[in-house]
N, CA, C and O atoms as CSV, one atom per row, in Angstrom:
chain,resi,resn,atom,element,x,y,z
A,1,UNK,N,N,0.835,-1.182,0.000
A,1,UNK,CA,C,0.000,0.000,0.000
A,1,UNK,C,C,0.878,1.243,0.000
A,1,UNK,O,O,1.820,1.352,0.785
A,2,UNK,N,N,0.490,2.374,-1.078
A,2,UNK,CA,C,1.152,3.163,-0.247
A,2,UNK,C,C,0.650,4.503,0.402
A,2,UNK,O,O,-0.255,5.318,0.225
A,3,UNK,N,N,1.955,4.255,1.437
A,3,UNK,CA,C,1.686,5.232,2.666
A,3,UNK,C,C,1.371,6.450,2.438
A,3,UNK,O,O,0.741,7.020,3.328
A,4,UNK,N,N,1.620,7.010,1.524
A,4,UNK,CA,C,2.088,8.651,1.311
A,4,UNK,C,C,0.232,8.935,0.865
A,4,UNK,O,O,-0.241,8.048,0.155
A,5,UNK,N,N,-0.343,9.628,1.103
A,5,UNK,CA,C,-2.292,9.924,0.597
A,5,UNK,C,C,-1.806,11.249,0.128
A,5,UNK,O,O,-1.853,12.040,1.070
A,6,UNK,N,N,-1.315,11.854,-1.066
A,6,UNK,CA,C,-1.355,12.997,-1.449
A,6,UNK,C,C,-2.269,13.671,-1.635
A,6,UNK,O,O,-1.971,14.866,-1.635
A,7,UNK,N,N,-3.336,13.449,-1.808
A,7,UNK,CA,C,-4.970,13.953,-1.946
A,7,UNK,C,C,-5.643,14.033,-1.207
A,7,UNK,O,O,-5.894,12.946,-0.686
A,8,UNK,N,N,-6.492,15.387,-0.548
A,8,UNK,CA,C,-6.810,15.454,0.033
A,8,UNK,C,C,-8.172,16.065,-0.096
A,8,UNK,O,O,-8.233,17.239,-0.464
A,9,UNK,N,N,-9.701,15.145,0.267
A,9,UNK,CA,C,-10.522,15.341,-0.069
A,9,UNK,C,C,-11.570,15.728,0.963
A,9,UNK,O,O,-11.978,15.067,1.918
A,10,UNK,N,N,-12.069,17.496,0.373
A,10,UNK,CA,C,-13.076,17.632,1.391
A,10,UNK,C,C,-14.688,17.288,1.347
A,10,UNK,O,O,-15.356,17.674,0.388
A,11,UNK,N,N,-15.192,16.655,2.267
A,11,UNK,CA,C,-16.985,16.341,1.760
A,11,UNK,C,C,-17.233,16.874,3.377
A,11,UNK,O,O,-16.802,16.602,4.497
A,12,UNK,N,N,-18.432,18.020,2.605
A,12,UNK,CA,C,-19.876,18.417,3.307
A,12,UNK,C,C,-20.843,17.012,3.578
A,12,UNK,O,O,-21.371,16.218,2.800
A,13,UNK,N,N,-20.810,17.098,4.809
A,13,UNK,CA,C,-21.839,15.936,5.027
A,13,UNK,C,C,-23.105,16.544,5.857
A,13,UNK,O,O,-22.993,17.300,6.823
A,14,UNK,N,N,-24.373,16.054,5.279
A,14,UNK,CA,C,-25.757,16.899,6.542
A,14,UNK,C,C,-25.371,15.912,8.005
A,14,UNK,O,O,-24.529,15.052,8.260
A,15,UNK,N,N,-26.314,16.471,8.639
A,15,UNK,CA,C,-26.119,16.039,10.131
A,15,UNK,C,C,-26.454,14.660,9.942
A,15,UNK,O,O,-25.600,13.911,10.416
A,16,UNK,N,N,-27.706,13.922,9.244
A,16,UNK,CA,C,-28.124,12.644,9.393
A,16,UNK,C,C,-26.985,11.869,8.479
A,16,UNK,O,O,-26.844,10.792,9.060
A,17,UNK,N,N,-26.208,11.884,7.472
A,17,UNK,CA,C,-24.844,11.835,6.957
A,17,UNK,C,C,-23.523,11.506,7.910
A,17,UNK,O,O,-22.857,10.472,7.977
A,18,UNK,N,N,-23.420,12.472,8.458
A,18,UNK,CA,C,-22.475,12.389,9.726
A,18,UNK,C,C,-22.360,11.559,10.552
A,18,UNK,O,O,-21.438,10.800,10.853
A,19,UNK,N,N,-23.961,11.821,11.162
A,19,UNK,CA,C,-24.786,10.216,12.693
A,19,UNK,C,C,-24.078,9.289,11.748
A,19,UNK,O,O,-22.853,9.224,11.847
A,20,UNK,N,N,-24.702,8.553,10.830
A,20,UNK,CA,C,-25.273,7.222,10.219
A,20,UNK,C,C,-23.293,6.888,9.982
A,20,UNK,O,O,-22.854,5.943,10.637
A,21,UNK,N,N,-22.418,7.567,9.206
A,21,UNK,CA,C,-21.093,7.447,9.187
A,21,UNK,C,C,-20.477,7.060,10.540
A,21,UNK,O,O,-19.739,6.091,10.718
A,22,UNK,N,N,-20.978,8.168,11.711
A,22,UNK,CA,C,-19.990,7.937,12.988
A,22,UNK,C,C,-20.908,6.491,13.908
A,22,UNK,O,O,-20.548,5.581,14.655
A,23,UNK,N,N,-21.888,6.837,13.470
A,23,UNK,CA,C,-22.696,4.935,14.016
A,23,UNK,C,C,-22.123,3.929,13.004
A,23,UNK,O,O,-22.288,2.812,13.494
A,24,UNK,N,N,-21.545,3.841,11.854
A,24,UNK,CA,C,-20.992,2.976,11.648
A,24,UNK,C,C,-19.505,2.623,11.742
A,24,UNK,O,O,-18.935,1.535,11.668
A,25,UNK,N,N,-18.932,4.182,11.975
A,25,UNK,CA,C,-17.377,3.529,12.563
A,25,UNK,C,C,-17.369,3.344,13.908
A,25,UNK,O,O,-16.201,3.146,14.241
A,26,UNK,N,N,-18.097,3.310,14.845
A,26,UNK,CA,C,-18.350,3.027,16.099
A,26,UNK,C,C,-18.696,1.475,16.225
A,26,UNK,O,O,-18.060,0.678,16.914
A,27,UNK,N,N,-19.892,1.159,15.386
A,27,UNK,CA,C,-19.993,-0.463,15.510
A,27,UNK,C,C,-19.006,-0.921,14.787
A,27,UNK,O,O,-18.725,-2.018,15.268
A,28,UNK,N,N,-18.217,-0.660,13.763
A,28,UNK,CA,C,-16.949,-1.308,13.575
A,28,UNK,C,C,-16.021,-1.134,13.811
A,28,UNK,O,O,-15.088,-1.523,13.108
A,29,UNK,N,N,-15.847,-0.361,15.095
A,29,UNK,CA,C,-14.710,-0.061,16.027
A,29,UNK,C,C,-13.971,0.490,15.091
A,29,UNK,O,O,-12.887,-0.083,15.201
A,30,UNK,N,N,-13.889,1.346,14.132
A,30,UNK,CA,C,-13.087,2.190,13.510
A,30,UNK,C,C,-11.912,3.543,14.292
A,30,UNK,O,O,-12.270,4.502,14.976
A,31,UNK,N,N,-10.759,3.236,13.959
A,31,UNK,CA,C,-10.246,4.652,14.629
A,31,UNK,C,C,-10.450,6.271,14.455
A,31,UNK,O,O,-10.332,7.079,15.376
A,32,UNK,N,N,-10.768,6.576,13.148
A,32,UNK,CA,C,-11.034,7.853,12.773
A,32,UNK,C,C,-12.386,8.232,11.577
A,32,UNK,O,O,-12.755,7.391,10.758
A,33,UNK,N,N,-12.823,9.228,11.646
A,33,UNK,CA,C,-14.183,8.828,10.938
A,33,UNK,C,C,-13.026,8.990,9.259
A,33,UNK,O,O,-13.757,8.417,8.451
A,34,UNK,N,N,-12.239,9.261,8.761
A,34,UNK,CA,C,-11.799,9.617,7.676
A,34,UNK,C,C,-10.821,7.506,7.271
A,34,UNK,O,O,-10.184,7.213,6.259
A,35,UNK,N,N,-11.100,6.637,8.400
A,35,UNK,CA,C,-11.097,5.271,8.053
A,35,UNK,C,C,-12.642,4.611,7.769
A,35,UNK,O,O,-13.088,4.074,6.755
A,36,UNK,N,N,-13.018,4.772,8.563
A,36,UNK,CA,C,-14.545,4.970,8.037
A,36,UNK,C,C,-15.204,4.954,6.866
A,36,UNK,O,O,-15.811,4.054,6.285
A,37,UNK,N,N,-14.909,6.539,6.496
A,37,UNK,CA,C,-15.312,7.495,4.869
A,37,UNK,C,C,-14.756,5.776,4.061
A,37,UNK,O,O,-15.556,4.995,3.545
A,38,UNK,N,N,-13.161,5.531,4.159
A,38,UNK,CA,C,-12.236,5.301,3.639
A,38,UNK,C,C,-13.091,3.517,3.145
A,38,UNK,O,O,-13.034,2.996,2.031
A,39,UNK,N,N,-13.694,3.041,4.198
A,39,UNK,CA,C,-14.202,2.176,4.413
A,39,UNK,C,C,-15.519,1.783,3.822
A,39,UNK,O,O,-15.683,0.680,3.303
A,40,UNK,N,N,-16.788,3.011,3.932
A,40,UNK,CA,C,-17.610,3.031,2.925
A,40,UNK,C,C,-17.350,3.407,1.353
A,40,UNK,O,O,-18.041,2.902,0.468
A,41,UNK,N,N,-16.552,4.110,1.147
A,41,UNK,CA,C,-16.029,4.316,-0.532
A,41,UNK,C,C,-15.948,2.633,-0.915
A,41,UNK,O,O,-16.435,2.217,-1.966
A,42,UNK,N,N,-15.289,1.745,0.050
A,42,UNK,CA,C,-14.638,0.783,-0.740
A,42,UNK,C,C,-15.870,-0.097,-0.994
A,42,UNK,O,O,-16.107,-0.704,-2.038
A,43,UNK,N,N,-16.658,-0.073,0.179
A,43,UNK,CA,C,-18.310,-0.922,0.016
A,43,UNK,C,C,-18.676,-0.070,-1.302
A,43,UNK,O,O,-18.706,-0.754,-2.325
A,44,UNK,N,N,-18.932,1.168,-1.445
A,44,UNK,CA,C,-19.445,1.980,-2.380
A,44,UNK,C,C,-18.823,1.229,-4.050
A,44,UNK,O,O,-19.466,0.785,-5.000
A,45,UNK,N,N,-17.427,1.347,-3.837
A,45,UNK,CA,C,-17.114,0.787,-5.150
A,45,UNK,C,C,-17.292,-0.634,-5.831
A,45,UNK,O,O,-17.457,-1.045,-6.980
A,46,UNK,N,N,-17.168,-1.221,-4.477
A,46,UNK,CA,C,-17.297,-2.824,-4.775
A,46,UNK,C,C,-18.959,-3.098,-5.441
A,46,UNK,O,O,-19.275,-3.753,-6.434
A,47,UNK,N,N,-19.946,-2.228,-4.353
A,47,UNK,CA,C,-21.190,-2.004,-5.147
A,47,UNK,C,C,-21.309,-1.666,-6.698
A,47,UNK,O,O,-22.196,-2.020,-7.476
A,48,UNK,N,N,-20.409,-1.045,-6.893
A,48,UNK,CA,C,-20.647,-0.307,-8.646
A,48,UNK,C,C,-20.372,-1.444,-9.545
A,48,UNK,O,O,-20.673,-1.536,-10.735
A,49,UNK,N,N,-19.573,-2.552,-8.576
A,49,UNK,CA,C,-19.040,-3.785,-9.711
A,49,UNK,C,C,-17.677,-3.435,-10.084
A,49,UNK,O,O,-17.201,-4.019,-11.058
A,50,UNK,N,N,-16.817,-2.384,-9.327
A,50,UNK,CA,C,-15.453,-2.008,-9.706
A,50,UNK,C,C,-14.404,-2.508,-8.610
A,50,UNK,O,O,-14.159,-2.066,-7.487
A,51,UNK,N,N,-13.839,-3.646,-9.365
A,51,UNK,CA,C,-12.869,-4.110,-8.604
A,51,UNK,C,C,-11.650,-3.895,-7.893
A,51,UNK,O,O,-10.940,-3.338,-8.730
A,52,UNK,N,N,-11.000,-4.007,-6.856
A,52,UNK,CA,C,-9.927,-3.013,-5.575
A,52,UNK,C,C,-9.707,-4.711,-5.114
A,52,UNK,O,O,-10.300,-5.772,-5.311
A,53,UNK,N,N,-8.272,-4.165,-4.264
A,53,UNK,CA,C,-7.361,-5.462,-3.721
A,53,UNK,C,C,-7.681,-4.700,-2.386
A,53,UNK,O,O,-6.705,-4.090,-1.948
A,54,UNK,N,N,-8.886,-4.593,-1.605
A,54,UNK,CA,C,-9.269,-3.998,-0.721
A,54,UNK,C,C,-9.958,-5.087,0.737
A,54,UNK,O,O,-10.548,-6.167,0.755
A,55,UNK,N,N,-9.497,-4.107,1.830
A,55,UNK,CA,C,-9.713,-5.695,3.223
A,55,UNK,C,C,-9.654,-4.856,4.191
A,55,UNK,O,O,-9.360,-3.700,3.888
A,56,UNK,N,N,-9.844,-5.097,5.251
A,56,UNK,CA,C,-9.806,-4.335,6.579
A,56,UNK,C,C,-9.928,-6.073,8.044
A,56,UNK,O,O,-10.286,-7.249,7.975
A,57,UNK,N,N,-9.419,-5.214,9.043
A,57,UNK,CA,C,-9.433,-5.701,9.814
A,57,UNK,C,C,-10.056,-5.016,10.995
A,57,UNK,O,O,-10.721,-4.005,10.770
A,58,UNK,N,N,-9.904,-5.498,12.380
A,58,UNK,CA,C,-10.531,-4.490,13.496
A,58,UNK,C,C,-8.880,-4.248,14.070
A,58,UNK,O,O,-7.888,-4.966,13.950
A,59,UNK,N,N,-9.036,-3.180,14.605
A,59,UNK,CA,C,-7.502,-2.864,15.583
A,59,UNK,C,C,-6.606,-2.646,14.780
A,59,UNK,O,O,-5.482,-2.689,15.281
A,60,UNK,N,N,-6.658,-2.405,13.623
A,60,UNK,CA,C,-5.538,-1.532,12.915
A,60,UNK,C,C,-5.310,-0.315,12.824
A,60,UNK,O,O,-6.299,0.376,12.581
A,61,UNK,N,N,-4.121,0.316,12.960
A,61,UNK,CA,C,-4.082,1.925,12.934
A,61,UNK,C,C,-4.786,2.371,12.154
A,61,UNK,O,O,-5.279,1.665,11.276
A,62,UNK,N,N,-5.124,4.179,12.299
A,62,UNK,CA,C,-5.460,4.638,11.084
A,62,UNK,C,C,-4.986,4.519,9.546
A,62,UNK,O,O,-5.578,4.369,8.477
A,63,UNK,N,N,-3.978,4.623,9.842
A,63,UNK,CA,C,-3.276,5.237,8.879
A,63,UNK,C,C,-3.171,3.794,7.790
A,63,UNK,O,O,-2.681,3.987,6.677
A,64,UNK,N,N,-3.567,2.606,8.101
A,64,UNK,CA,C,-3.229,1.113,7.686
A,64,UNK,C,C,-4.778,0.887,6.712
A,64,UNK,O,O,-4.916,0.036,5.832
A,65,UNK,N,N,-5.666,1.735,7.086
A,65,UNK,CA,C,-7.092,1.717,6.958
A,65,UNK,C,C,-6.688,2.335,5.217
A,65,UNK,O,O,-5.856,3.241,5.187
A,66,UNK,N,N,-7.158,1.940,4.097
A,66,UNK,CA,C,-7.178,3.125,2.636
A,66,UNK,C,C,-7.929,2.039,1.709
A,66,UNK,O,O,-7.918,0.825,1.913
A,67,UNK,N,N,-8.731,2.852,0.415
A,67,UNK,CA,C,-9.387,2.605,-0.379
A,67,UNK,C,C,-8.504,1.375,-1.081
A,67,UNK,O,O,-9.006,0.298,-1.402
A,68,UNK,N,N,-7.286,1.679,-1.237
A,68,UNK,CA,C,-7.030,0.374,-2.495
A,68,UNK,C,C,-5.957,-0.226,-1.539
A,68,UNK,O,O,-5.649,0.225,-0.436
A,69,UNK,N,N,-5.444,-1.320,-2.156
A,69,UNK,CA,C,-4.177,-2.668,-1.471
A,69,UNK,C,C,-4.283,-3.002,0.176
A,69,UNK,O,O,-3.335,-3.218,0.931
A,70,UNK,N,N,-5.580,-2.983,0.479
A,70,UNK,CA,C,-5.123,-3.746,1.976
A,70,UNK,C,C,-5.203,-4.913,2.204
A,70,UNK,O,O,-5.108,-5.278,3.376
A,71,UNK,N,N,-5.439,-6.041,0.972
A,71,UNK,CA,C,-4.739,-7.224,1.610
A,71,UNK,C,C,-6.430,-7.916,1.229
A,71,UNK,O,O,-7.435,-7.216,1.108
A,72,UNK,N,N,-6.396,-9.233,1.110
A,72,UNK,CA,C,-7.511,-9.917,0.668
A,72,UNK,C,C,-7.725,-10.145,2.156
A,72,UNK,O,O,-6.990,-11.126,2.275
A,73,UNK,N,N,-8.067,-9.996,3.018
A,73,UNK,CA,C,-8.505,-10.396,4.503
A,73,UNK,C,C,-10.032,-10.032,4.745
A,73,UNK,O,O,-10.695,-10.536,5.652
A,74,UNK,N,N,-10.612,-8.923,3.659
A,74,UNK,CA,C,-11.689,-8.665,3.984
A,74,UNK,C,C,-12.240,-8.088,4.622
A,74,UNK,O,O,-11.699,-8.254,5.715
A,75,UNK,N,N,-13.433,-7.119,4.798
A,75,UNK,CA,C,-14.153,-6.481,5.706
A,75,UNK,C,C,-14.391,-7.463,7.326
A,75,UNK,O,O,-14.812,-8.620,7.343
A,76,UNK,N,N,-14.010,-6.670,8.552
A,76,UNK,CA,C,-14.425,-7.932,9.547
A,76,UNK,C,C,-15.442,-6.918,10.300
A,76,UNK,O,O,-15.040,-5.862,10.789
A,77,UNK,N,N,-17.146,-7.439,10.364
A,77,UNK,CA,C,-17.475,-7.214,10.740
A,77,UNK,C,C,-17.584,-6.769,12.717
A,77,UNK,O,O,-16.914,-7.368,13.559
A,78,UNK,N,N,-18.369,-5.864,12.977
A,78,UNK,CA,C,-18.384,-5.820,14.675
A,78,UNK,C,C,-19.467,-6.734,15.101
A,78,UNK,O,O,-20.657,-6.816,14.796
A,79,UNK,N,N,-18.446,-7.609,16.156
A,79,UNK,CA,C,-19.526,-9.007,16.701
A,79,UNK,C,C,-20.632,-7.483,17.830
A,79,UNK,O,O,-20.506,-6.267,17.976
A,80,UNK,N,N,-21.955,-8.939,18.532
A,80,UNK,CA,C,-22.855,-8.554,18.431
A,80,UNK,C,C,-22.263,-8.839,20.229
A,80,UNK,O,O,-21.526,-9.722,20.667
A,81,UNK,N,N,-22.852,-7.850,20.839
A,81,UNK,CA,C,-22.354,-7.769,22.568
A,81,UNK,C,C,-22.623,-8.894,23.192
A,81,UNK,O,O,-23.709,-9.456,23.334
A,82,UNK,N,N,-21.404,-9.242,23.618
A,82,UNK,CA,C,-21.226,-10.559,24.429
A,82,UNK,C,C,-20.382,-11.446,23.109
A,82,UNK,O,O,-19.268,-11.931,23.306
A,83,UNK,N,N,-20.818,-11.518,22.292
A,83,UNK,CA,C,-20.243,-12.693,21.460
A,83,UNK,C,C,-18.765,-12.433,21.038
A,83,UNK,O,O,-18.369,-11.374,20.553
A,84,UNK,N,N,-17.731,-13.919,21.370
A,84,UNK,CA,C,-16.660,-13.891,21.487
A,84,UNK,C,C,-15.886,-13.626,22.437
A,84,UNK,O,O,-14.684,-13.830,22.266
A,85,UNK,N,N,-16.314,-13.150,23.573
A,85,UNK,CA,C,-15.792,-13.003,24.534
A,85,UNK,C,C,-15.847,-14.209,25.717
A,85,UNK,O,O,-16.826,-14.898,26.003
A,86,UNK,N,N,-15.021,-14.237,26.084
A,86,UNK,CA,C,-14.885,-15.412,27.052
A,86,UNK,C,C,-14.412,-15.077,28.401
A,86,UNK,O,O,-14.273,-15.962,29.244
């Protein structure tokens, strides 16, 4: 991947935009809402039928989080409270 994000993109989001983004990097334990953004683009693209070498994990830095090369590992969803824990 690389490290360096030379581009830097600003989006206006409405308030119900914002909620629905920061409720979903919250249930997927995301570190920053801009891994997040980073995170729905890639659902967004995969939707269009446009293919990315794109994956995520939980507990990875920000900065490890980006639209293209993270690794075939896949989206990992946030388990449901209580589950997995022992």
């Amino acid at each position: 991947m690389n490290d360096l994000r030379a581009e830097r993109l600003q989006v206006m989001l409405s308030p119900e935009e914002l909620a629905a983004t920061d409720d979903f990097r919250f249930k997927h334990r995301m570190p920053t809402r801009a891994a997040a953004v980073r995170e729905l683009l890639k659902f967004g693209l995969a939707a269009a039928g446009i293919e990315t070498e794109l994956g995520s994990s939980a507990g990875v830095k920000s900065s490890e989080y980006g639209v293209f090369g993270r690794g075939p590992a896949g989206h990992t969803p946030a388990k449901a409270d209580g589950e997995g824990t022992e």
